[in-house]
DOSELUM-307068 format. One record per atom (N, C-alpha, C, O, CB): atom name; residue in three letters; x, y, z. Coordinates in steps of 0.2 Angstrom, whole numbers, plus 2048, in hexadecimal, padded with zeros to 3 digits. Atoms other than C-alpha are relative to their C-alpha. Glycine has a CB too. Layout:
% DOSELUM-307068
+------+------+-----+-----+-----+
| atom | type |   u |   v |   w |
+------+------+-----+-----+-----+
|   CA |  Ala |   X |   Y |   Z |
...
+------+------+-----+-----+-----+
% end
This chain:
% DOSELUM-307068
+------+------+-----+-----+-----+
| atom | type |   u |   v |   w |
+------+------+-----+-----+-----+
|    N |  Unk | 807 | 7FF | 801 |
|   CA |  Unk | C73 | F9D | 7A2 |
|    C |  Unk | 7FE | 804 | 7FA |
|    O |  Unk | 802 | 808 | 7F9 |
|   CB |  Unk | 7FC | 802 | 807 |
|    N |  Unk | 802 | 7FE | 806 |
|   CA |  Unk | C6B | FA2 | 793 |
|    C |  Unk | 7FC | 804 | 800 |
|    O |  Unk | 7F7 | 800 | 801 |
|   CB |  Unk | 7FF | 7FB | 7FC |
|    N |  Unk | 805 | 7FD | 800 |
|   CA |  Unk | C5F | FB0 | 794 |
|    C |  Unk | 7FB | 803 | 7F9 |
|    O |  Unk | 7FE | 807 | 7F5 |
|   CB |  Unk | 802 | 805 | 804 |
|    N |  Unk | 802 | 7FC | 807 |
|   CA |  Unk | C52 | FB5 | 785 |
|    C |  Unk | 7F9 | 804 | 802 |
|    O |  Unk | 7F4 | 803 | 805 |
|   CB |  Unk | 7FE | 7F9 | 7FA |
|    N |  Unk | 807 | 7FE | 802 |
|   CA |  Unk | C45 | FC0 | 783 |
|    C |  Unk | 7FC | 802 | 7F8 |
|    O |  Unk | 7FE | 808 | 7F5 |
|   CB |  Unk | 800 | 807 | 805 |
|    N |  Unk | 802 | 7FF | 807 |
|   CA |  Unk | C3B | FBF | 772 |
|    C |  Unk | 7FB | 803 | 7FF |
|    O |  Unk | 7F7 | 801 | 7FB |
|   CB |  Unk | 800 | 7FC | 7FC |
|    N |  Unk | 804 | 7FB | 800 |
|   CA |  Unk | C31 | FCF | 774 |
|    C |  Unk | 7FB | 7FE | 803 |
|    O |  Unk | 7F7 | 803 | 803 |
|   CB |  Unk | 7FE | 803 | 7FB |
|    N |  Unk | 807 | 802 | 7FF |
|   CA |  Unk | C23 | FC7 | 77B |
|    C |  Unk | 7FF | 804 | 806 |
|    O |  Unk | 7F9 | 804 | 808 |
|   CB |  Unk | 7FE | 7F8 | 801 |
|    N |  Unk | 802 | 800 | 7FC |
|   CA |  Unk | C25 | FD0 | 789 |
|    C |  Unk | 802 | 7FD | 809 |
|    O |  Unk | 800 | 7FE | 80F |
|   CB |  Unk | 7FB | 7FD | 7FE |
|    N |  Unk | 800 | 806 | 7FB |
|   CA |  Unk | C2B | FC4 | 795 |
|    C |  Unk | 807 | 7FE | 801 |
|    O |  Unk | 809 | 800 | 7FC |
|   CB |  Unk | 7FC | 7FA | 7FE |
|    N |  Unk | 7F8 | 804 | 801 |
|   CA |  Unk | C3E | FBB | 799 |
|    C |  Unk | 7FF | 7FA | 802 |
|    O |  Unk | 7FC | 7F7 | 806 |
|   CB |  Unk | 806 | 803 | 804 |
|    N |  Unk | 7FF | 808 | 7FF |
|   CA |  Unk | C42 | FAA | 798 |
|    C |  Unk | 807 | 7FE | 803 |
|    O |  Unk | 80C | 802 | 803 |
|   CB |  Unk | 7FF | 7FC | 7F9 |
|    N |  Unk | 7F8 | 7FE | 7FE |
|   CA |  Unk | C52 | FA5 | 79F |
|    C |  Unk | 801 | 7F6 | 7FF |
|    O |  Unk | 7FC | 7F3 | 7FF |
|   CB |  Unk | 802 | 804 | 80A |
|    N |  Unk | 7FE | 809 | 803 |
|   CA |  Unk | C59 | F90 | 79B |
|    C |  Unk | 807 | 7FF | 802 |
|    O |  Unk | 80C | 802 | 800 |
|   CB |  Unk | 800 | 7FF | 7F8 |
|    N |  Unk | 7FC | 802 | 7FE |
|   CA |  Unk | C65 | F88 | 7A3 |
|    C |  Unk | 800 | 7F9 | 801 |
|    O |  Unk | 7FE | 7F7 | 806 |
|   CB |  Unk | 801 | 804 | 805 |
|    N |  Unk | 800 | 806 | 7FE |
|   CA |  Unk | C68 | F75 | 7A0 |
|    C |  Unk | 7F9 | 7FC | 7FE |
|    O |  Unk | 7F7 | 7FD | 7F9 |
|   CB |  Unk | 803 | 800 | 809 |
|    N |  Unk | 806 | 803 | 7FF |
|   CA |  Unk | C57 | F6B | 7A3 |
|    C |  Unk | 7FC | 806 | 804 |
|    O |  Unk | 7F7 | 804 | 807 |
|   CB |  Unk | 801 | 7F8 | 804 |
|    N |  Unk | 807 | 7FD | 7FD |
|   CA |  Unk | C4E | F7B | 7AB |
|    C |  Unk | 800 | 806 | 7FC |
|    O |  Unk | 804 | 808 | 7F7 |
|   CB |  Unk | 801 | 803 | 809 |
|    N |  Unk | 802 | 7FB | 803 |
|   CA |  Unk | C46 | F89 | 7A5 |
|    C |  Unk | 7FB | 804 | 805 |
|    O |  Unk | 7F8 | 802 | 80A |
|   CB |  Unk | 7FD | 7FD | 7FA |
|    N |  Unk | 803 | 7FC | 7FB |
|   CA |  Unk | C3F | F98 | 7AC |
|    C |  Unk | 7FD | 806 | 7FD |
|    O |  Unk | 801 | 809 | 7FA |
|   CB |  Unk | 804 | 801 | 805 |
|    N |  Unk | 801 | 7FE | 806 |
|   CA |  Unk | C34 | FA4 | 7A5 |
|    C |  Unk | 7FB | 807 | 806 |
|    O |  Unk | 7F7 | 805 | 80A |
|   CB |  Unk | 7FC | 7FA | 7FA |
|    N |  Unk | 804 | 7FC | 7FA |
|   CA |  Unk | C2F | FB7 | 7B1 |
|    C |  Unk | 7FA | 803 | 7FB |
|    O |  Unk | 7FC | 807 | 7F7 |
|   CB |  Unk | 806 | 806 | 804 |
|    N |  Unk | 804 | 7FB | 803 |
|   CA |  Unk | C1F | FBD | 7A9 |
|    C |  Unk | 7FE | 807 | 803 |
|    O |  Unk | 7FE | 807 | 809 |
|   CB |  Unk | 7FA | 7FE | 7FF |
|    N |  Unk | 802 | 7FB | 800 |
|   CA |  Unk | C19 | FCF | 7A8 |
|    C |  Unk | 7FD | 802 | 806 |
|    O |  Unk | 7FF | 808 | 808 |
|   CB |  Unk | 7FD | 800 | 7FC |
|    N |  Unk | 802 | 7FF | 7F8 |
|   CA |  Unk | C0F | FCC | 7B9 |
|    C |  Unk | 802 | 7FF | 804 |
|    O |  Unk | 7FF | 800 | 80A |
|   CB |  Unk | 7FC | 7FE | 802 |
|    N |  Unk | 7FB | 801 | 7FC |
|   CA |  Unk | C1C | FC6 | 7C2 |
|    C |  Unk | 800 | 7F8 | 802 |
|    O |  Unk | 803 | 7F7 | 807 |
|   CB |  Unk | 7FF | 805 | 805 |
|    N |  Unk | 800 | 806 | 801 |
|   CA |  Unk | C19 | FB5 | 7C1 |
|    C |  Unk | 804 | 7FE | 7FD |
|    O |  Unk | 807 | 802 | 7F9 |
|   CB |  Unk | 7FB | 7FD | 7FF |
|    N |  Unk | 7F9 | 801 | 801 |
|   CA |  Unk | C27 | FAA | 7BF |
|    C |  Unk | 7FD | 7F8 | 800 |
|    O |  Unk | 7FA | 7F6 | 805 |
|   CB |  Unk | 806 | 804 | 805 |
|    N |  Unk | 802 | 806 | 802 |
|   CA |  Unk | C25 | F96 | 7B6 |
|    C |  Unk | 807 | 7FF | 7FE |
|    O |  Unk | 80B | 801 | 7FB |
|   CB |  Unk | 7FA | 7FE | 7FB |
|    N |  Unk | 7F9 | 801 | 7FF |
|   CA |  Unk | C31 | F8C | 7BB |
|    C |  Unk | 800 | 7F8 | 7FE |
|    O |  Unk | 7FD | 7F4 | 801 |
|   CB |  Unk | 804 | 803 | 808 |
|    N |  Unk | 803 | 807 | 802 |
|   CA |  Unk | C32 | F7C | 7B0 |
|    C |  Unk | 808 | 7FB | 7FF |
|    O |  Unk | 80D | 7FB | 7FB |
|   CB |  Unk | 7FB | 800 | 7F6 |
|    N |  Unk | 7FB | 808 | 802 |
|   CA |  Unk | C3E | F6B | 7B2 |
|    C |  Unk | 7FE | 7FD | 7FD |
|    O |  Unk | 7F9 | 7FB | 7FC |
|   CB |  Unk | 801 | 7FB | 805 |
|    N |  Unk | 802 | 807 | 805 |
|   CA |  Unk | C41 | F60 | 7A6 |
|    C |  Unk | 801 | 7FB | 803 |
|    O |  Unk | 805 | 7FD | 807 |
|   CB |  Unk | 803 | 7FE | 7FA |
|    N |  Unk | 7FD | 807 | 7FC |
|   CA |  Unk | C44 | F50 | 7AD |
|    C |  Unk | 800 | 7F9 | 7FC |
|    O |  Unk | 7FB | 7F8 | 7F9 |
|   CB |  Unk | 7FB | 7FF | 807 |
|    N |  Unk | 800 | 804 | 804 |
|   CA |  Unk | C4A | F40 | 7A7 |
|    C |  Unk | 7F9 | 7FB | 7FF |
|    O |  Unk | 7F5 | 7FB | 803 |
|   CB |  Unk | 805 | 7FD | 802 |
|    N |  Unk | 807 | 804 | 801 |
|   CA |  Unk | C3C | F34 | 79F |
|    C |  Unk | 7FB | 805 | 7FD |
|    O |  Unk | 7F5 | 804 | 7FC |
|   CB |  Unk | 7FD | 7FD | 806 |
|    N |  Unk | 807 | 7FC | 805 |
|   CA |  Unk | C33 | F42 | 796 |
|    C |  Unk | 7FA | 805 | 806 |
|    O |  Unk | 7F5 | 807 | 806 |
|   CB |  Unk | 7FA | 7F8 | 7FB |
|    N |  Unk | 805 | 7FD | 7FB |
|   CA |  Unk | C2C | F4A | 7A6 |
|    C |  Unk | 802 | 807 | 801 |
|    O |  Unk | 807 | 80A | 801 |
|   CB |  Unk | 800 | 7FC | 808 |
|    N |  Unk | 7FE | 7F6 | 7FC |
|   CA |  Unk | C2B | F5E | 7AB |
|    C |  Unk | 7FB | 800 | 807 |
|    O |  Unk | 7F6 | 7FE | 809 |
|   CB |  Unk | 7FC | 80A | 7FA |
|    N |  Unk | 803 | 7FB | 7F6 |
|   CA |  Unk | C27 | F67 | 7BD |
|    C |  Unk | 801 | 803 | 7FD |
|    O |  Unk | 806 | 803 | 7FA |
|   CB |  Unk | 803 | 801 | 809 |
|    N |  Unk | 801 | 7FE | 802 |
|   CA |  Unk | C20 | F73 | 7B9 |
|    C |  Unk | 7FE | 805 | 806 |
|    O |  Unk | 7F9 | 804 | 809 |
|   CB |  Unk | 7FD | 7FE | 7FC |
|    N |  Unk | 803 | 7FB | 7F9 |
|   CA |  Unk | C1E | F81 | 7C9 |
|    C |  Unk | 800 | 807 | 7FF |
|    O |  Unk | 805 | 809 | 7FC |
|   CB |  Unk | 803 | 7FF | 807 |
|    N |  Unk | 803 | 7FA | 802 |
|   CA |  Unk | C15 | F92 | 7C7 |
|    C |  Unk | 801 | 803 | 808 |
|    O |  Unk | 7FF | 801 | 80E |
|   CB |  Unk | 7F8 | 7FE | 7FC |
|    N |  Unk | 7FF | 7FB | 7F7 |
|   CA |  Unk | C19 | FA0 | 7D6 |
|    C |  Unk | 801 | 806 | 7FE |
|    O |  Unk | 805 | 809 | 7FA |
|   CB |  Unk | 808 | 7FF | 806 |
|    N |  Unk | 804 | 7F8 | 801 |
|   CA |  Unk | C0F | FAE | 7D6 |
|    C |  Unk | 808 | 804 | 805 |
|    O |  Unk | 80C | 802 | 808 |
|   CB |  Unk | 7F4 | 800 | 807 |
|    N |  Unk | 7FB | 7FD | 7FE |
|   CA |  Unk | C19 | FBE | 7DB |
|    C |  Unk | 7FF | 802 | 809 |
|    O |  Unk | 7FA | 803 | 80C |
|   CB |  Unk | 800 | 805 | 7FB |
|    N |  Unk | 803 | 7FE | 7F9 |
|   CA |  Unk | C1C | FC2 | 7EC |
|    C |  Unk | 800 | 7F9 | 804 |
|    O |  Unk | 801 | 7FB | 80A |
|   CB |  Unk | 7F9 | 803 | 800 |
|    N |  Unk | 800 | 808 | 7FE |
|   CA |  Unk | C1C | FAE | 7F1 |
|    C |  Unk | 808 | 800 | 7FE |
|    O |  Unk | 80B | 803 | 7FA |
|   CB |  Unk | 7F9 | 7FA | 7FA |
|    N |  Unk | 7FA | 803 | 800 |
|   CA |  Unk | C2C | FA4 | 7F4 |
|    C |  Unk | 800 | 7F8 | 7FC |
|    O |  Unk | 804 | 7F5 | 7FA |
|   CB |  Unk | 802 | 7FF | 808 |
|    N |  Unk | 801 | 807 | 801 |
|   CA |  Unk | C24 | F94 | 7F0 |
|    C |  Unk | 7FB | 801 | 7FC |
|    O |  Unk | 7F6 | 805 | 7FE |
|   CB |  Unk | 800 | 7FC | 806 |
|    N |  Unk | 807 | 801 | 804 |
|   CA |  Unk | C17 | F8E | 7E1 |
|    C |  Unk | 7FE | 7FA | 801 |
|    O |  Unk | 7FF | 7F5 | 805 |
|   CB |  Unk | 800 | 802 | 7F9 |
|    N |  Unk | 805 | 808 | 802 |
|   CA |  Unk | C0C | F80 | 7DA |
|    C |  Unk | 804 | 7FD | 7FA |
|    O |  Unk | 805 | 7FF | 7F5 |
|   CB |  Unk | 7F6 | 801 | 7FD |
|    N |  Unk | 7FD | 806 | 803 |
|   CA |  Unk | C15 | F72 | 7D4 |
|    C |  Unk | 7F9 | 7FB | 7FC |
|    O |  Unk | 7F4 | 7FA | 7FF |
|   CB |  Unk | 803 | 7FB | 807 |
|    N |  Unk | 802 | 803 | 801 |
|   CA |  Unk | C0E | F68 | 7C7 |
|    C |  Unk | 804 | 7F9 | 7FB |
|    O |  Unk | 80A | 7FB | 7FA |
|   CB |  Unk | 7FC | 804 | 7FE |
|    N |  Unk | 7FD | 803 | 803 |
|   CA |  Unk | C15 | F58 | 7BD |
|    C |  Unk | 7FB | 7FF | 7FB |
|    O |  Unk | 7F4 | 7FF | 7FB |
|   CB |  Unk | 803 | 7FB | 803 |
|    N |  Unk | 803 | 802 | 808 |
|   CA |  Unk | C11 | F55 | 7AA |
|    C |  Unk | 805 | 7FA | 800 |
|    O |  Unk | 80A | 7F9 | 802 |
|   CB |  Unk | 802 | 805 | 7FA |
|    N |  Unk | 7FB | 805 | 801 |
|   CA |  Unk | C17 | F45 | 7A4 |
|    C |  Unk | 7FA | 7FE | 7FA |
|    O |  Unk | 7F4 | 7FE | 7F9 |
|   CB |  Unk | 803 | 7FB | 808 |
|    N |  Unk | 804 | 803 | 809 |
|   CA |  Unk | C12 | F3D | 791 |
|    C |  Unk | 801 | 7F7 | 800 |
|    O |  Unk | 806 | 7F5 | 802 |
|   CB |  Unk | 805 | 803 | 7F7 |
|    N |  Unk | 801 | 809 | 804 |
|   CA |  Unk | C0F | F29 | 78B |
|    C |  Unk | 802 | 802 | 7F7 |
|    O |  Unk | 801 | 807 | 7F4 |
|   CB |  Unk | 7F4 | 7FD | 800 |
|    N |  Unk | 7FD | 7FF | 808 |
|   CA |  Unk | C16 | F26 | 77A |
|    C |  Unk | 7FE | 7F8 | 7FE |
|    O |  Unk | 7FD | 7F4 | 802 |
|   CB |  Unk | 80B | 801 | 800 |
|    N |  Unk | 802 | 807 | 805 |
|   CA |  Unk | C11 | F17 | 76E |
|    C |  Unk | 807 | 7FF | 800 |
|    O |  Unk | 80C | 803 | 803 |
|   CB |  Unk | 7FC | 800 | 7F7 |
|    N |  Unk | 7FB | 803 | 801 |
|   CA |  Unk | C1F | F0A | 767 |
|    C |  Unk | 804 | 806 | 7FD |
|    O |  Unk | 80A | 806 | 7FE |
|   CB |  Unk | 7FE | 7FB | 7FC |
|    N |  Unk | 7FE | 7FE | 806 |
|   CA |  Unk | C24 | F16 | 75A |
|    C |  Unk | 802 | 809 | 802 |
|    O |  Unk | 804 | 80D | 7FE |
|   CB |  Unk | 7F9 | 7FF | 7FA |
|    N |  Unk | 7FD | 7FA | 7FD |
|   CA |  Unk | C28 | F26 | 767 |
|    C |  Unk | 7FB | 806 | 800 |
|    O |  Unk | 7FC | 80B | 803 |
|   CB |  Unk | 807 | 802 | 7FC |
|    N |  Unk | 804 | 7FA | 801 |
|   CA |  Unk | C18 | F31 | 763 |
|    C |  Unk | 7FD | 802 | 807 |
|    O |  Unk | 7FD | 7FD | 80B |
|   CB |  Unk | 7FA | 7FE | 7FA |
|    N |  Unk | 805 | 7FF | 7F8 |
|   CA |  Unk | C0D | F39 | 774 |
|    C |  Unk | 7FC | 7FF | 7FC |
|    O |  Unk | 7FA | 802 | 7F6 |
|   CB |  Unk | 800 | 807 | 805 |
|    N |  Unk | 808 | 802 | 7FE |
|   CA |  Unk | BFE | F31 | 777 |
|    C |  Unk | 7FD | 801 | 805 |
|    O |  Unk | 7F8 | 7FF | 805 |
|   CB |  Unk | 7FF | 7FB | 800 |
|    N |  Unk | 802 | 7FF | 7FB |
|   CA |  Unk | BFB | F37 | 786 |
|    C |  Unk | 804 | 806 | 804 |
|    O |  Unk | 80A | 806 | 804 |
|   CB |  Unk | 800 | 7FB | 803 |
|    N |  Unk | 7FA | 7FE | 7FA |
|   CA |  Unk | C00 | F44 | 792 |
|    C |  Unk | 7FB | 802 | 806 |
|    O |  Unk | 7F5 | 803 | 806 |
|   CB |  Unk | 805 | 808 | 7FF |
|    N |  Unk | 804 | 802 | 7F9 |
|   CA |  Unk | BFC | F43 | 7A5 |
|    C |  Unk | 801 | 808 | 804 |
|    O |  Unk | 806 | 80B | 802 |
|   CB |  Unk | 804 | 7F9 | 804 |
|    N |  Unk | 801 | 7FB | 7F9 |
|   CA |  Unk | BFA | F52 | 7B2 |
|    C |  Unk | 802 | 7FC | 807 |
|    O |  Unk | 7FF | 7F7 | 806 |
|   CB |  Unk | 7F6 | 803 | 801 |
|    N |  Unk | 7FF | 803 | 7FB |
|   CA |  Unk | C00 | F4B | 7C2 |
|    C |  Unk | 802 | 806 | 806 |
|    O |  Unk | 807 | 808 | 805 |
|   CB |  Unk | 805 | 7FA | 7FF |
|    N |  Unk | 802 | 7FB | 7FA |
|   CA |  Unk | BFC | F59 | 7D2 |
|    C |  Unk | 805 | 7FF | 805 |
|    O |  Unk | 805 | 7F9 | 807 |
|   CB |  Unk | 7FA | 7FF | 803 |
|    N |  Unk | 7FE | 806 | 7F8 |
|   CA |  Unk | C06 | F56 | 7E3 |
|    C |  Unk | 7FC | 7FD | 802 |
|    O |  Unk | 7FD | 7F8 | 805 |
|   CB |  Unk | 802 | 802 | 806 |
|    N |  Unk | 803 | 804 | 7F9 |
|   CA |  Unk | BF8 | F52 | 7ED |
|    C |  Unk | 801 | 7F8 | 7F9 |
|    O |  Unk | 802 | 7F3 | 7FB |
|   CB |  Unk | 7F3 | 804 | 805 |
|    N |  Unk | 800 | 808 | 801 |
|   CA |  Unk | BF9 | F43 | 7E0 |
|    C |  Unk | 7F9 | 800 | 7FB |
|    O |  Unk | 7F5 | 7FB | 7FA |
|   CB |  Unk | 800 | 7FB | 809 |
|    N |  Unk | 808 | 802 | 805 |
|   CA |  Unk | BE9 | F46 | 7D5 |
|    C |  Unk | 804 | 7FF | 7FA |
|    O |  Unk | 80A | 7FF | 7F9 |
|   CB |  Unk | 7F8 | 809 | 7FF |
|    N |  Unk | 7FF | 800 | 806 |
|   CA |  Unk | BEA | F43 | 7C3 |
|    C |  Unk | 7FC | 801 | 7FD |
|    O |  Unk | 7F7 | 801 | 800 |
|   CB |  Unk | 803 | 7FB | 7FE |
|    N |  Unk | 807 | 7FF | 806 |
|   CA |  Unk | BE1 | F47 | 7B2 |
|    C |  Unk | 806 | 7FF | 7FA |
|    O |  Unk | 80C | 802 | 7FA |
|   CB |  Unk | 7FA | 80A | 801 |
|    N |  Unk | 7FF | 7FF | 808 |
|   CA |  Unk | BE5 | F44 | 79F |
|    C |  Unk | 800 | 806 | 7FF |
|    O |  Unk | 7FC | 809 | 801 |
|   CB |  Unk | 7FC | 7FD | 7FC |
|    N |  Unk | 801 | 7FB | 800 |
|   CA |  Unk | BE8 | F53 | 79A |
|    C |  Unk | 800 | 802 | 7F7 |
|    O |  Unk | 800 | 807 | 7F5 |
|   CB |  Unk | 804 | 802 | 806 |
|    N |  Unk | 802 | 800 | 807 |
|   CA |  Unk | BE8 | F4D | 786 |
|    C |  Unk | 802 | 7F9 | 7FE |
|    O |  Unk | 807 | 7F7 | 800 |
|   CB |  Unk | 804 | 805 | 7FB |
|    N |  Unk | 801 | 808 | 804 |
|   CA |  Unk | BE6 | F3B | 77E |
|    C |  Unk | 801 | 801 | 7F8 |
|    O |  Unk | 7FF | 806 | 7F4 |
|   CB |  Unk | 7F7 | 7FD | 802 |
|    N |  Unk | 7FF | 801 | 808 |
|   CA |  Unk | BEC | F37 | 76B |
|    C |  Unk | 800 | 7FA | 7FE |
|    O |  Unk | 802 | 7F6 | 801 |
|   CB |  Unk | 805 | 802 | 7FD |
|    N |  Unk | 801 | 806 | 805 |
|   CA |  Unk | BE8 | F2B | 760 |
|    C |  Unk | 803 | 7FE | 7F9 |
|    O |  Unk | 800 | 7FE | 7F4 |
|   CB |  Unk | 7FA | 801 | 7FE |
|    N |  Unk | 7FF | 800 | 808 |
|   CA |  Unk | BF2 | F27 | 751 |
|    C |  Unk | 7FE | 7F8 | 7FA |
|    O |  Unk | 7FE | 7F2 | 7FC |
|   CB |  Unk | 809 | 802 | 7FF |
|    N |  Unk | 803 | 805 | 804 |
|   CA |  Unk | BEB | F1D | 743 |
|    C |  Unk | 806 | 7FF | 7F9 |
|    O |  Unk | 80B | 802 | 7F7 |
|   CB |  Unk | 7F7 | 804 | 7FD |
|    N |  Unk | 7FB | 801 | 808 |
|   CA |  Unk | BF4 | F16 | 733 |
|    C |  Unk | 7FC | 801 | 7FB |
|    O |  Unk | 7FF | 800 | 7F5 |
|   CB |  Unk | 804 | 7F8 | 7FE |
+------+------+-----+-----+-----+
% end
């Protein structure tokens, strides 16, 4: 596992497809990458065993650029959470 801290304050730690990152307040983000371009993304407050799960996931044009990335909640809600447009 690879641990860094670059003054900010904070440690990160990387291992493979995860990442994990303890801030100053004791919050701790804890992000999967996962195949297809997607992250879980769960945040756990200190003091807590368990956090809030979120998924990110992006749309790409022909040509591989994001055009989209999605928010997806467990209960299952969704929102855009940035749209792009590229022009020639």
């Amino acid at each position: 596992m690879d641990t860094r801290d670059f003054g900010r304050g904070f440690n990160s730690y990387y291992q493979g497809n995860y990442e994990e990152t303890v801030l100053p307040n004791g919050t701790t983000k804890k992000l999967h990458y996962l195949p297809g371009g997607s992250v879980m993304v769960e945040t756990v407050s200190p003091g807590s065993t368990t956090g809030t799960k979120v998924l990110y996931y992006g749309y790409q044009d022909h040509l591989g650029s994001l055009t989209a990335l999605v928010r997806e909640r467990i209960n299952g809600s969704r929102a855009i959470i940035d749209y792009r447009s590229y022009d020639a």
